[in-house]
C-alpha positions in Angstrom: 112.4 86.0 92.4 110.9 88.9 94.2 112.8 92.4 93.5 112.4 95.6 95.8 113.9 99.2 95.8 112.8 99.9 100.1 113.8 103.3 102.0 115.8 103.3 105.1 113.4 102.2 107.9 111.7 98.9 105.5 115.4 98.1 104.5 116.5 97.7 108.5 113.2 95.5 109.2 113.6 91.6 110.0 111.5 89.5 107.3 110.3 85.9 108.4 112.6 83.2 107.5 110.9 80.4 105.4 112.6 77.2 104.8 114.1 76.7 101.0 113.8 80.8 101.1 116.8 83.2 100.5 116.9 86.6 100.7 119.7 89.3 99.9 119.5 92.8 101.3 122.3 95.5 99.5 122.8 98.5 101.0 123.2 101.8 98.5 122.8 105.1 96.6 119.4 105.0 94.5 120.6 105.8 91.2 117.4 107.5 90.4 114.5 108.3 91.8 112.5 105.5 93.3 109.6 105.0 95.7 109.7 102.5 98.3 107.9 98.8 97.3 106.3 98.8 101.0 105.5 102.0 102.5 105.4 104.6 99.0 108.1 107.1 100.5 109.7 108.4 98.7 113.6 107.7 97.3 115.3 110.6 95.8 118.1 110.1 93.7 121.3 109.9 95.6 119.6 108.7 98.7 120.4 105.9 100.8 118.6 102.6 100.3 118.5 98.8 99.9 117.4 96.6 97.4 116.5 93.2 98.7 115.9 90.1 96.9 113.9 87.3 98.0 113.8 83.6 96.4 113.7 80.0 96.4 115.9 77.7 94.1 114.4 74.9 94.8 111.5 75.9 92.9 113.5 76.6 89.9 113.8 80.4 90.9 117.2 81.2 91.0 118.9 84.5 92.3 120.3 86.4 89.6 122.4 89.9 90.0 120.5 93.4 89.7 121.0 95.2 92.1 123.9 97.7 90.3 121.2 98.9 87.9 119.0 100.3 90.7 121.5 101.6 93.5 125.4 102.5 93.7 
């Protein structure tokens, strides 16, 4: 399972669809400082962000919750 903290402008991008993929964007408050996984900008704490989560079960990689760790 890919994890990513991303700012504002990667969060709102479209990411190709592959078949078997999933992917789960979560819209929030970084709870600390971060810098974005795509572009290096960065997150201060208490800014607006996502965390997106990309996998595929049928390769044995399951989704599993994170996301309140990272961003409120």
């Amino acid at each position: 399972m890919k994890r990513e903290i991303l700012c504002l402008d990667c969060g709102k991008r479209k990411l190709p669809s592959y078949e078997g993929e999933h992917d789960k964007s979560q819209f929030g408050k970084a709870l600390v400082d971060f810098v974005c996984d795509q572009c290096g900008r960065e997150i201060p704490k208490g800014s607006n962000c996502y965390a997106r989560s990309i996998w595929a079960e049928g390769r044995g990689i399951q989704y599993y919750e994170w996301e309140k760790g990272y961003i409120g």
